[in-house]
N, C-alpha and C positions, 0 to 999 in steps of 0.2 A: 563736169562736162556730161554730155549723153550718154548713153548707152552705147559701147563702142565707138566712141572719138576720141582719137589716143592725140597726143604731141609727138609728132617726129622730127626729123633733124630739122627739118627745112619750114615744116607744117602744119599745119592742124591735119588729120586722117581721118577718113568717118571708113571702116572695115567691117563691110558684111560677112555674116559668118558663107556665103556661100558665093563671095561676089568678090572683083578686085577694089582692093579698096579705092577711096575716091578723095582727092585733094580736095579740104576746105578751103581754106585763104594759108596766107604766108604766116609766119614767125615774126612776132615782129617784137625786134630786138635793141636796146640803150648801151653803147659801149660794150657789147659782146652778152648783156645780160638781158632774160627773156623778160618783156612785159607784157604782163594781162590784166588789163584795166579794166573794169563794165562796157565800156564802148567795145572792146577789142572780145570780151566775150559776147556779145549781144551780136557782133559781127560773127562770130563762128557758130551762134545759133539760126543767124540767119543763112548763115552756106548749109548746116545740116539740115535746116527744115526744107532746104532746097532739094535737097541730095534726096530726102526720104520723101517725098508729096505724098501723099496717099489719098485716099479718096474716101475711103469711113472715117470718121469726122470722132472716133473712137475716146477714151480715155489718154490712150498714149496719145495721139494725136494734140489734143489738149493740155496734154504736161510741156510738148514742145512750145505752144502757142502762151502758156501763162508763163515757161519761164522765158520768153521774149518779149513778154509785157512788162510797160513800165511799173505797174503794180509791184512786181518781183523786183527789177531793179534798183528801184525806191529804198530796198529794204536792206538793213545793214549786210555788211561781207558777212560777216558770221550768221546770222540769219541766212543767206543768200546759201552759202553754205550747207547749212544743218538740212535746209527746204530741198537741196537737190539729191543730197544723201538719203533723207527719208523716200525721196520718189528712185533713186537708182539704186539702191543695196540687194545685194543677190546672199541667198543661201550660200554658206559655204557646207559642202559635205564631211569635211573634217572635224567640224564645229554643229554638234547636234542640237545646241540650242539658238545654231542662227535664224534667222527668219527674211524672206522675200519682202521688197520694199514693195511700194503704191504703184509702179508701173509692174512689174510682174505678175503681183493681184489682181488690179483692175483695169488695164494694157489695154483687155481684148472689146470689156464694157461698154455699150454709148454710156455716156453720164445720166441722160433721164433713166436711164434702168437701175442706176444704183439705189440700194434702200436703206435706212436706218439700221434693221436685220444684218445688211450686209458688210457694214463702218462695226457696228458690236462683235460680228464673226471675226473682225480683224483685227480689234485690240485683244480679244480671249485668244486669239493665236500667239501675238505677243505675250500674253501674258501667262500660259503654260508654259514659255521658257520662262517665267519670273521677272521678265523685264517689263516691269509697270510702268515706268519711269520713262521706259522709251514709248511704251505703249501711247504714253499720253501726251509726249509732244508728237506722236506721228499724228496722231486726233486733231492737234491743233491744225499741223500743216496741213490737214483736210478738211477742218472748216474753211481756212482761206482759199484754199484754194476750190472750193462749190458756190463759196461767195462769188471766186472772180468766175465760175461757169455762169451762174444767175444773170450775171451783167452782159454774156452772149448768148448767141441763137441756139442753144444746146439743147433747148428740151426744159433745163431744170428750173422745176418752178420752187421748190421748199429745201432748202439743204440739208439733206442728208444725214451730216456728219454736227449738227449742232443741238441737235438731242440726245448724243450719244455722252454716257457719262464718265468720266476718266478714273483711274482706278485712285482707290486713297493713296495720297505719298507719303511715307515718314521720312520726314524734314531730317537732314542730315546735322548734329552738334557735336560735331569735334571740335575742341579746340586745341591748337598747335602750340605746345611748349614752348618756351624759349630755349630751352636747351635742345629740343628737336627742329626748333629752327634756324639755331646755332646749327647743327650737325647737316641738315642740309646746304647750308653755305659753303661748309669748309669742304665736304663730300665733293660738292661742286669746282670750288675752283681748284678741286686736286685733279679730276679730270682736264687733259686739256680740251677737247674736243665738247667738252659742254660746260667752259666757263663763263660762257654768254648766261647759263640757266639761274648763277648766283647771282648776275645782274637783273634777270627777270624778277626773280623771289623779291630782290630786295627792292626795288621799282614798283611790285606789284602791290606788296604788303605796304609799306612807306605812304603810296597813295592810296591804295585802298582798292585794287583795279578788278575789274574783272579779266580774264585770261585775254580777248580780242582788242578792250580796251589799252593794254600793255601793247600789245604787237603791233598797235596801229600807229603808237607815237612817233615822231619824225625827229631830224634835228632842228628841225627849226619851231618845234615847241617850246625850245629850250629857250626862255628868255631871262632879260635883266631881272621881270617881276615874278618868274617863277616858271613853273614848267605848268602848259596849258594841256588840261585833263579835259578830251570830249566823251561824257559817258552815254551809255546806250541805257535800251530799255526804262526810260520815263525817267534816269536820273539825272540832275543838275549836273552842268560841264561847271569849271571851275581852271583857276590858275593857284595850284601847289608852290609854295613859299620852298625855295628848295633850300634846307639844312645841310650841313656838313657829311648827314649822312647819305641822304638821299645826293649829294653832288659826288658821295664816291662812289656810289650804283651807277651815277649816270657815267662818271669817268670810264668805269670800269668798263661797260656796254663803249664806248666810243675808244678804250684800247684797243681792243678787238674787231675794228673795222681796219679795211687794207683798201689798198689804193688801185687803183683811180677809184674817185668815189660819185657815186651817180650822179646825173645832170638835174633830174628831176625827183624820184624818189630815196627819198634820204631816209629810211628809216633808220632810228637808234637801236632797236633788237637786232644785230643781222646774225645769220650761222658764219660757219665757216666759209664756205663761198660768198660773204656778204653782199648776201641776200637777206630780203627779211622774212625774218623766222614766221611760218607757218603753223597752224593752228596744229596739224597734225606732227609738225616736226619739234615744236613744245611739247606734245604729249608726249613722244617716244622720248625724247632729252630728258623730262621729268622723270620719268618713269626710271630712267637707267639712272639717274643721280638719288631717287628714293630706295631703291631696291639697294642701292651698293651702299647705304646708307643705312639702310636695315628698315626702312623708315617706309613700309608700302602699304601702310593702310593711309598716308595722305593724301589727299588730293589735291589739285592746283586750286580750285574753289576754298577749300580753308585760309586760303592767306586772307584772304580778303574776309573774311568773316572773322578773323586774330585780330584784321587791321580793327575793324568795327568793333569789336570787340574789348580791344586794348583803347578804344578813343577819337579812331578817325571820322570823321563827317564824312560821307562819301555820298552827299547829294539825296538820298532818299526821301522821296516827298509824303510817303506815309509814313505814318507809326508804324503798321502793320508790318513794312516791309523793315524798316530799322529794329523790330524787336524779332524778325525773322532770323537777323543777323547776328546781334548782342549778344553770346550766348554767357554773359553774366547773370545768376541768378538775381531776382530784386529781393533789395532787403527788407523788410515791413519790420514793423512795431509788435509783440506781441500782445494778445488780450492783454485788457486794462480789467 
């Protein structure tokens, strides 16, 4: 959500820091559980961009209007996601190598004033905390997003942000034990409060998922021919042949749903409120089932690189990107 639009009991709230706050639209609610759909947020950017009009036609101005464009909606939740995080993250003062997102930086800017000088000043800011990594998907989110200035009356005639060069990344190659993936299973369903995470791991790894791709599956993917996998990011969807193992991943995740159960969204992840598990409520779940585990240099991204690793197809339509993943060494012939 925007910059100060919080969820309250009843409503969406947009709360100026110096004003009474102001009702967006209602809560809208399935069975006592809250639903936010694209429609249902694209309608509470439309009460916020009501609530704040402004009249300089600024940077901030422009962040409200491209994420109310179909452009933005278009694009996956987890994309959708990541794109508003990089435009809303504030410094924390506690945290000396946080860093200000794209509307704090360039808030006050019209877009024609912005310069290539000034996209380069903003990833060397990231990147004296050493976060290159972030540095360079915020780059991305600001190509797209100069792209979608170009296509209105903004001023911008050459973007900005697509000369600007991203910092080198080294490619992450862990690869996950079996016996450290053993220990995160059992870790897991020793907790009870995060036994949904053994059903993640073993759902994610089994097919091969990426973290959103996991979260997004429903109950009714689950069919006679297999369980139907849509992946993101240019790779092939597919229908997984489900094995004995993967039918007690899925059991396991469907023990742990409680009743009544949704009208319309049926996801197979849910938390304990079953609800379905969030991207951010996977990280915290992971993290406490790795740490108590002993096990915190893994990350959620290794299973799926184990899956590939250990043999799974998982749709990739380049080499490039399949030998990103394999982190099996190849074995050649030596000199004849």
């Amino acid at each position: 959500m925007p910059e100060r639009v919080y969820r309250g009991k009843s409503a969406y709230e947009y709360r100026p820091k110096d004003a009474k706050y102001i009702v967006l639209c209602a809560i809208t609610r399935d069975n006592g559980v809250i639903v936010e759909t694209p429609a249902i947020k694209k309608k509470v950017l439309e009460a916020y961009e009501k609530a704040t009009t402004v009249t300089k036609k600024d940077i901030a101005y422009w962040l409200n209007q491209y994420f109310l464009s179909s452009r933005y909606l278009h694009l996956s939740p987890d994309t959708q996601t990541d794109y508003l995080r990089y435009a809303e993250i504030k410094a924390k003062k506690e945290e000396p190598n946080s860093r200000n997102g794209v509307r704090v930086v360039f808030g006050k800017m019209l877009p024609k004033a912005v310069r290539p000088h000034h996209i380069r000043r903003y990833m060397d800011y990231w990147g004296k905390a050493e976060k290159y990594t972030t540095a360079n998907r915020h780059l991305s989110f600001l190509q797209t997003f100069f792209a979608f200035l170009r296509e209105h009356n903004t001023g911008v005639i050459e973007n900005p942000a697509s000369g600007v060069k991203k910092f080198p990344e080294q490619k992450r190659k862990y690869y996950v034990s079996d016996s450290e993936y053993e220990k995160l299973i059992k870790t897991a369903l020793a907790m009870p409060a995060r036994k949904y995470v053994a059903a993640f791991i073993e759902i994610t790894y089994l097919c091969g998922l990426r973290k959103f791709e996991a979260l997004q599956l429903n109950v009714e993917d689950i069919t006679p021919a297999g369980l139907i996998i849509s992946r993101g990011k240019g790779s092939s969807g597919e229908i997984t042949e489900i094995s004995p193992r993967l039918q007690a991943a899925i059991d396991l995740a469907i023990s742990l749903h409680k009743q009544p159960e949704p009208i319309r969204d049926r996801p197979l992840l849910r938390n304990t409120r079953n609800q379905r598990v969030t991207r951010s409520a996977i990280n915290q779940a992971f993290d406490d089932v790795r740490q108590a585990a002993g096990l915190s240099h893994i990350v959620i991204h290794d299973l799926k690189k184990k899956a590939v690793t250990d043999g799974k197809d998982v749709g990739h339509k380049t080499q490039a990107m399949r030998d990103l993943y394999n982190l099996k060494a190849s074995i050649k012939p030596a000199t004849k």
